[in-house]
N, C-alpha and C positions, 0 to 999 in steps of 0.2 A: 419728700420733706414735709413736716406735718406743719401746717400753720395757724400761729400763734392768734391771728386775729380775721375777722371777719366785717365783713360789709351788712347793718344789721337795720337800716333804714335809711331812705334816700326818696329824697325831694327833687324837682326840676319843672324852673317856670323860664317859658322859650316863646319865640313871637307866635308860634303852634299851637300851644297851649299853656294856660297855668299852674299847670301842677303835672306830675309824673304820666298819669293814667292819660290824658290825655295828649301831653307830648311824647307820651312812646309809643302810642296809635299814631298820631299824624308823622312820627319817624322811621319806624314798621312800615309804615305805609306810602312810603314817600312823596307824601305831602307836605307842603310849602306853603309860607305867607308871603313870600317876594313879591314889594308892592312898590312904584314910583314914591321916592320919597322928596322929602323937601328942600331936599341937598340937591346942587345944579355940577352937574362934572364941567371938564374944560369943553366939551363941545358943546355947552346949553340946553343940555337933556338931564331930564332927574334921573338920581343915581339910584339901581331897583335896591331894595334893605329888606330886614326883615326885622321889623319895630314890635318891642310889645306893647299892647294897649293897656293901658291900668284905668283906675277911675279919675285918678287926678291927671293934671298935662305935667305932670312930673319929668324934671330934664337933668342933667350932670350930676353932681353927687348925691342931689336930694331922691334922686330917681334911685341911683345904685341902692341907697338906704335902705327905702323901702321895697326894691328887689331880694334885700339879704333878707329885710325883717319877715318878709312873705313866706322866704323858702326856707328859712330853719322855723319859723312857725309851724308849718306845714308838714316839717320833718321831723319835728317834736312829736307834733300830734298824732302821729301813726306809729313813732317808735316806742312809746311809753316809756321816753325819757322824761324825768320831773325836775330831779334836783342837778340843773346848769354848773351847782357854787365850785361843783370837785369836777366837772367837765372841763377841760380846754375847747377853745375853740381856734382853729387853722386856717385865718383868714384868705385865702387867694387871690391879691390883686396886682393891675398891670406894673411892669416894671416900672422904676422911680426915671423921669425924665422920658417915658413912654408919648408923644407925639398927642397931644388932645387928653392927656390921661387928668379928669377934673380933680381927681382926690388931691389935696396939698397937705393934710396933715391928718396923717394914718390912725395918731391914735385916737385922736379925736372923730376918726368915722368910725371904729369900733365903738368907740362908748356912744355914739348918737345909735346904734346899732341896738346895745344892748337896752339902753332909753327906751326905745320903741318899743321891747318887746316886753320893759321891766326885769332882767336879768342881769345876773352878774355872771361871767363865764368863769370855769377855773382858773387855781392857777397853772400857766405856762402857757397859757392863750399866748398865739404871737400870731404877726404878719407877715406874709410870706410876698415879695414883690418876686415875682420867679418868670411871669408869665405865662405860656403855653404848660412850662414844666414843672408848676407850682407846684402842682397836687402830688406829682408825685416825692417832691422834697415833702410837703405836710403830713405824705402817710410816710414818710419815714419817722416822723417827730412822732406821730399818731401812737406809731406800733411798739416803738420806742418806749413808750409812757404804760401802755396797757402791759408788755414783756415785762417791766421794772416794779409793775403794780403802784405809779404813781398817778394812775387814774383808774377806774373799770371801762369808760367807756371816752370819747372824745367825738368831736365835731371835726368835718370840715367843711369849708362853703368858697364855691369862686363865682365873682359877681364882675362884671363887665359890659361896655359897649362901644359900640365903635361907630356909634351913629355922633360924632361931634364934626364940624367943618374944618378941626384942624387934622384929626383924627384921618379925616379921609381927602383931604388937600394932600398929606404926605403921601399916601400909598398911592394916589395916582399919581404923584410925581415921579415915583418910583416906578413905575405902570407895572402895579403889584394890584389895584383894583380894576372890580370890571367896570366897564364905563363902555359910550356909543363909540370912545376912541381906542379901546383893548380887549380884546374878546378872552388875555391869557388871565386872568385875576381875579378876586375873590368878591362874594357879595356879604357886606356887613351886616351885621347881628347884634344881637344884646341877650343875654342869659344871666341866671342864677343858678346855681345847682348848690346840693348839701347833700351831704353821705355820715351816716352816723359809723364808726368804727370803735367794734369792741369785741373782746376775746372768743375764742372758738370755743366751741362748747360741744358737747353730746346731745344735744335736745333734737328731738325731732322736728323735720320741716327742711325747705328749703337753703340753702345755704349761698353765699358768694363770697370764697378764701381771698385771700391777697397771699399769695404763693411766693412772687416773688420781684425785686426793682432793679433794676440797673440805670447805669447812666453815662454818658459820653458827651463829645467836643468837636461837632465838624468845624475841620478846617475850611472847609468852601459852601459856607450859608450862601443860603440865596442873597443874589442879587452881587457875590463877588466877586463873578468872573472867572472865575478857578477852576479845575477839573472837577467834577462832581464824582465821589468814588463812597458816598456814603459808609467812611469808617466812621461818624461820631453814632451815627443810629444801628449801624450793625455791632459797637461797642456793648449799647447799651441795652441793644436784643440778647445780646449773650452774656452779658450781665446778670439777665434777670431770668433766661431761662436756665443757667447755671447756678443760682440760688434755690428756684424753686425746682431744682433737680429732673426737669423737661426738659427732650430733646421737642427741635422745633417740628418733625414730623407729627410731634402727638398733639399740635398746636390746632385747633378747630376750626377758628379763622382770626384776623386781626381788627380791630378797632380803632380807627387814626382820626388824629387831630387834623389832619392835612384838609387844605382849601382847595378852589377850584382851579389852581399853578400846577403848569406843568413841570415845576421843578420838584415838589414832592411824590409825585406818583412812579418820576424817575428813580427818585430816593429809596422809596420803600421799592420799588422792583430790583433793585442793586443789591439791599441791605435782606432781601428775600433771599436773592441768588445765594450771599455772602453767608446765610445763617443755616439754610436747607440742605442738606445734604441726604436726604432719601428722596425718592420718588414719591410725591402724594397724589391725587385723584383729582384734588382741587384745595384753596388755601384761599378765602375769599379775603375782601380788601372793604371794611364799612368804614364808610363816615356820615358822621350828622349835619356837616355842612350843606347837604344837598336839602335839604329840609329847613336848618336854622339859620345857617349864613354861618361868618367869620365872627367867632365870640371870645375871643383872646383867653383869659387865662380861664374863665369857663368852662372853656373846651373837655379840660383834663376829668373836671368834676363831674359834667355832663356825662361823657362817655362813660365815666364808672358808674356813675346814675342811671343811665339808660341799661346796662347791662345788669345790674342789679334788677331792674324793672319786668327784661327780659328770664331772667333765673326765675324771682320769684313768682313769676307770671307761667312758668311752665312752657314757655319758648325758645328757648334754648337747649341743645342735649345738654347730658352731664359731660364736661371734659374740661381744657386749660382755653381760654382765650387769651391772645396777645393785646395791650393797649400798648400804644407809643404815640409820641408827643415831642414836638420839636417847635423853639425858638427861630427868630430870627435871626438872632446872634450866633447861630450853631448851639444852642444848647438841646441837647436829645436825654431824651428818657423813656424806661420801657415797662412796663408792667404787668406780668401774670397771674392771672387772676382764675379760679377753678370754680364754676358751676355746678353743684349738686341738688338736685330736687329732692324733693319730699320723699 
């Protein structure tokens, strides 16, 4: 299947680094800023995070602000996008009613957003409260707009943190964080990421397709108690390797949003079993978590950001990579995405 749009710039500022080059070296390389933060868990030990520094003590939604404003700056600047006005932009943030989530009125951080940077984005700019599986709902609107020619080119950006006291009171109550009292759960983060998407073309150079999306509905998310048989993520694997007309042997390796819970790693080993059907040699399993922590709806952008980093940087073979992305609530989605060098 020949695909219509491409991944053609991309941004990412992580407690690793500020910008792409140097958080895809400290991710590459599996390096970590995991540091005592100033949050006290239930046993009265500080809970380790992975914070970014900026110049100001920037906190809740004035922080997010100027985390987006940084990273579509940044993704501006490299892409030789100019004129924003016929751009959309596909905002990514946590879901409405999301536990510590500071944003309370979405469109009002968009325009503080565009304020900062003096822009106006196109139209059909919207916000995506999706969570973990924003991104891939926004490249569907993305691809949507570039196929219809009601854009040439679009934005997406997912901005998050989970460094708040309410934010991480819930997940340990859940014993879904890690803490001196849970060794199963995850370490919290904060990210930005932007990926510019726009049509495929013949020009020479590098390249990163979006091949193809799926999407699904487990019945038994974490933390329900339920058999765990990962049909909403093996739904949404075969979704999207059946779009982008790949079977999963030609899959290079996978890309996950998953944290440091043993309830996802069982997932994706299930939803492996369930989608594989050849013998391969090896079928690796990356996450960024190990490196950036737990960055909520981030995550999605992140991952397509870092792999973009990877393509254009000439570290990568050419072939398909799998992303996938799941919800708390059971929401899964899957994304293939093709690598070509120069």
């Amino acid at each position: 299947m020949s695909s219509p749009v491409a991944i053609t710039g991309a941004s990412m500022i992580t407690g690793v680094g500020l910008n792409i080059d140097s958080s895809g070296v400290a991710i590459r390389c599996a390096l970590d800023n995991f540091q005592e933060s100033r949050f006290i868990d239930s046993g009265g030990e500080p809970i380790i995070a992975s914070e970014i520094t900026l110049q100001e003590p920037w906190r809740g939604t004035q922080k997010l602000v100027e985390l987006a404003a940084m990273s579509i700056a940044d993704c501006l600047s490299h892409s030789g996008l100019s004129d924003l006005s016929h751009t959309p932009l596909f905002l990514c943030l946590p879901e409405k009613g999301f536990p510590g989530r500071s944003i309370t009125e979405e469109d009002l951080f968009l325009e503080q957003i565009e304020e900062k940077l003096d822009v106006r984005f196109g139209t059909g700019s919207r916000i995506l409260s999706h969570g973990h599986t924003a991104m891939s709902v926004a490249m569907r609107h993305a691809r949507q707009k570039i196929v219809e020619a009601a854009a040439e080119q679009a934005l997406i950006c997912g901005v998050d943190s989970y460094l708040s006291e309410h934010t991480l009171k819930h997940h340990e109550e859940l014993d879904r964080l890690l803490t001196s009292q849970n060794s199963n759960g995850f370490i919290p983060g904060e990210a930005c990421a932007t990926v510019v998407v726009g049509a495929n073309t013949n020009e020479p150079g590098s390249k990163l397709l979006i091949r193809g999306i799926g999407y699904g509905m487990e019945t038994a998310p974490i933390g329900s108690g339920q058999p765990l048989r990962a049909d909403g993520l093996s739904a949404a694997m075969k979704a999207a390797l059946a779009e982008a007309d790949v079977p999963m042997h030609h899959i290079q390796y996978r890309l996950a949003d998953m944290t440091g819970e043993h309830y996802y790693f069982k997932e994706a080993s299930l939803a492996l079993s369930r989608t594989l059907h050849t013998r391969v040699d090896e079928m690796d399993l990356l996450h960024l978590t190990d490196s950036i922590g737990e960055i909520g709806c981030a995550s999605g952008v992140a991952m397509l950001a870092y792999q973009y980093y990877l393509t254009n940087n000439g570290l990568t073979k050419n072939g398909n990579v799998m992303l996938h992305f799941g919800d708390a609530d059971g929401k899964r989605s899957s994304m293939i995405v093709e690598s070509q060098g120069a």
